[in-house]
C-alpha distance (Angstrom), angle and dihedral (degrees) to the residues before:
residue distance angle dihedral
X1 . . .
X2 3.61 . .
X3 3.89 121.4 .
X4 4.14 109.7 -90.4
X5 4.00 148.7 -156.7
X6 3.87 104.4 -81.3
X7 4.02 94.5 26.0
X8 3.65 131.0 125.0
X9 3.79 117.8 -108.0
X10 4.14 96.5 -126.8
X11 3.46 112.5 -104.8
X12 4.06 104.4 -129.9
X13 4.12 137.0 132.8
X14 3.97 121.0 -95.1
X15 3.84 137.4 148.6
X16 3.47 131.4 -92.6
X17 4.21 118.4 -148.4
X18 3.78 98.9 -130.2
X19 4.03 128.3 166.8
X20 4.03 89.2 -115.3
X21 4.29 85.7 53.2
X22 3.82 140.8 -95.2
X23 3.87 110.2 -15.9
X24 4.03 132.4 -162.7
X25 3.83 106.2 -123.5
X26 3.77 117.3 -177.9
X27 3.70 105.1 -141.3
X28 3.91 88.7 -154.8
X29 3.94 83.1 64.7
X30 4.14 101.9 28.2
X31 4.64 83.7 64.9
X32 3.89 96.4 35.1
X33 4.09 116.2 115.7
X34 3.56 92.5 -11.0
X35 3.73 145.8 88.3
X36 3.96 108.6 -114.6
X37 4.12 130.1 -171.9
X38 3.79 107.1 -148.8
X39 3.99 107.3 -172.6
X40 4.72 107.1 176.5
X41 3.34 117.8 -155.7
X42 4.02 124.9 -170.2
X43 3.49 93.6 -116.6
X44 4.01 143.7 -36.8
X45 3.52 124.2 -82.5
X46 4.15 92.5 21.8
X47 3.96 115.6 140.3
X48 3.82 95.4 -108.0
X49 3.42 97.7 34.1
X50 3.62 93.7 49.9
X51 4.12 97.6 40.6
X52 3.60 101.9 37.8
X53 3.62 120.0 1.4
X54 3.98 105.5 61.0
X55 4.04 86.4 31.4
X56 3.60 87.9 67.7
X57 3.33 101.4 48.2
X58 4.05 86.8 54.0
X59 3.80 101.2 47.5
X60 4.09 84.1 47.3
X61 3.87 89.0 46.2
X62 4.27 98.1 107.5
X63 4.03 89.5 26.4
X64 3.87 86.0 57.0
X65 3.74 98.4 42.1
X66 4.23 90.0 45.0
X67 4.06 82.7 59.3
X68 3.62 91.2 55.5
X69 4.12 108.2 -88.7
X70 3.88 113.3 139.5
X71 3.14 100.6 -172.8
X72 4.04 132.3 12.7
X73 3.93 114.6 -158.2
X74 4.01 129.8 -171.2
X75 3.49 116.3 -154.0
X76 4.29 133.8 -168.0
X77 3.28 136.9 168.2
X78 3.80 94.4 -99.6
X79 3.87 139.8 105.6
X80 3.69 122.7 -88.3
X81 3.91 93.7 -104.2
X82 3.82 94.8 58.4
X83 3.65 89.2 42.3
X84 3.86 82.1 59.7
X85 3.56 104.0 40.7
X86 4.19 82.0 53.4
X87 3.31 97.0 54.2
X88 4.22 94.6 44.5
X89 4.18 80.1 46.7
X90 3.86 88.0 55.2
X91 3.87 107.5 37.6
X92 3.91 87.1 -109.1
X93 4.43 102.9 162.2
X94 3.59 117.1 165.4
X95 3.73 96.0 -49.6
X96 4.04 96.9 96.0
X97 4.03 120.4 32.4
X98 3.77 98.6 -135.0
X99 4.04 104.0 -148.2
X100 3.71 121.1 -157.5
X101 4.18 114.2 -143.8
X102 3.82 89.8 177.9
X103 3.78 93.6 160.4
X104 3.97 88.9 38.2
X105 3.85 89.9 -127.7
X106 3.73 97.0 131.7
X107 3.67 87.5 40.6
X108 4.17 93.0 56.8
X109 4.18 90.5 34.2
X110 4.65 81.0 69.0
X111 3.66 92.0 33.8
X112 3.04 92.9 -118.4
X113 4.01 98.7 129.3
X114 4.06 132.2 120.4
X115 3.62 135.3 -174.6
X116 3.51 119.5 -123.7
X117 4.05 95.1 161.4
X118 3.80 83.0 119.8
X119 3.66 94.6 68.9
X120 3.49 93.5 31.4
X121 3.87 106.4 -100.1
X122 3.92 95.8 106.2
X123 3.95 118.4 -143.7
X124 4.44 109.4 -11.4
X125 3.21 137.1 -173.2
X126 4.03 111.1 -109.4
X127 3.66 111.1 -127.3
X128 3.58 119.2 -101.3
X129 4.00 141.6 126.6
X130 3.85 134.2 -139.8
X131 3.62 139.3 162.6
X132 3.73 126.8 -128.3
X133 3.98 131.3 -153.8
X134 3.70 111.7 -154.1
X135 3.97 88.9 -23.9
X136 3.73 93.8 -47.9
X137 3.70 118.3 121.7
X138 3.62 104.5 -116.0
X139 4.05 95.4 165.4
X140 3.41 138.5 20.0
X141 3.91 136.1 177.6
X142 4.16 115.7 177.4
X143 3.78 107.1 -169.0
X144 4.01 127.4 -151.9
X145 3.44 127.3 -90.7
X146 3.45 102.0 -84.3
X147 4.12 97.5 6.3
X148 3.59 132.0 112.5
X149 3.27 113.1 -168.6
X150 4.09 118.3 93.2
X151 3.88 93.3 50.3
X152 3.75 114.5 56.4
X153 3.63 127.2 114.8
X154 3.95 88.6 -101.9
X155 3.73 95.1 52.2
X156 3.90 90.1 48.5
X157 4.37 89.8 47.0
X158 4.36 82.8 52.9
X159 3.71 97.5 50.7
X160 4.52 89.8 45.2
């Protein structure tokens, strides 16, 4: 069962892409005492995600942050490197955390999981967005297979 309004973000280790390398981030800690947009993405690199998905997250950056967002975070089921060499590829700074889920744990602890191993992509994360308060789900938007349009940057900005 998918992740929810009222539910606890799960407290668990990944890595964070940042310009000085992979970094541990405690998601417990990343969500606490602070308003956090989480946008998933099935993987780095993708068409969608890479054309439309993490673009809207950047051109809604300063509109997100004005309605109250400290931090905005994009997250695949990739390793920390990738997750790096995506953001370089897309101009990402400090403006979006970019998480890596390489095992997918995080990803299956909100239910938030599907498998791709048919077309050769192995477990992903499905694409959706949400916004947390103090690691409390506040928001939530789970797209279609396929879809994009619940979990942009301007849906998130519309449901603040």
């Amino acid at each position: 069962m998918p992740i929810s309004v009222g539910d606890a973000i799960p407290a668990m280790k990944v890595m964070q892409a940042t310009v000085e390398g992979p970094k541990e981030v405690d998601t417990g800690e990343f969500f606490k005492g602070r308003t956090v947009a989480l946008f998933g993405v099935p993987g780095a690199f993708t068409p969608t995600c890479s054309a439309k998905h993490l673009p809207s997250f950047v051109d809604n950056a300063a509109a997100l942050k004005a309605k109250g967002v400290d931090a905005i975070a994009c997250m695949a089921v990739n390793d920390a490197f990738v997750m790096g060499a995506w953001a370089k590829d897309q101009g990402i700074t400090d403006q979006i955390a970019m998480i890596a889920d390489g095992s997918a744990m995080f990803t299956k602890a909100m239910g938030l999981e599907f498998d791709l191993t048919a077309r050769g992509l192995g477990v992903r994360c499905q694409r959706f967005a949400l916004v947390a308060k103090d690691g409390k789900v506040t928001h939530i938007a789970i797209e279609a297979p396929g879809a994009f349009e619940v979990s942009s940057g301007q849906a998130v900005l519309a449901a603040l």
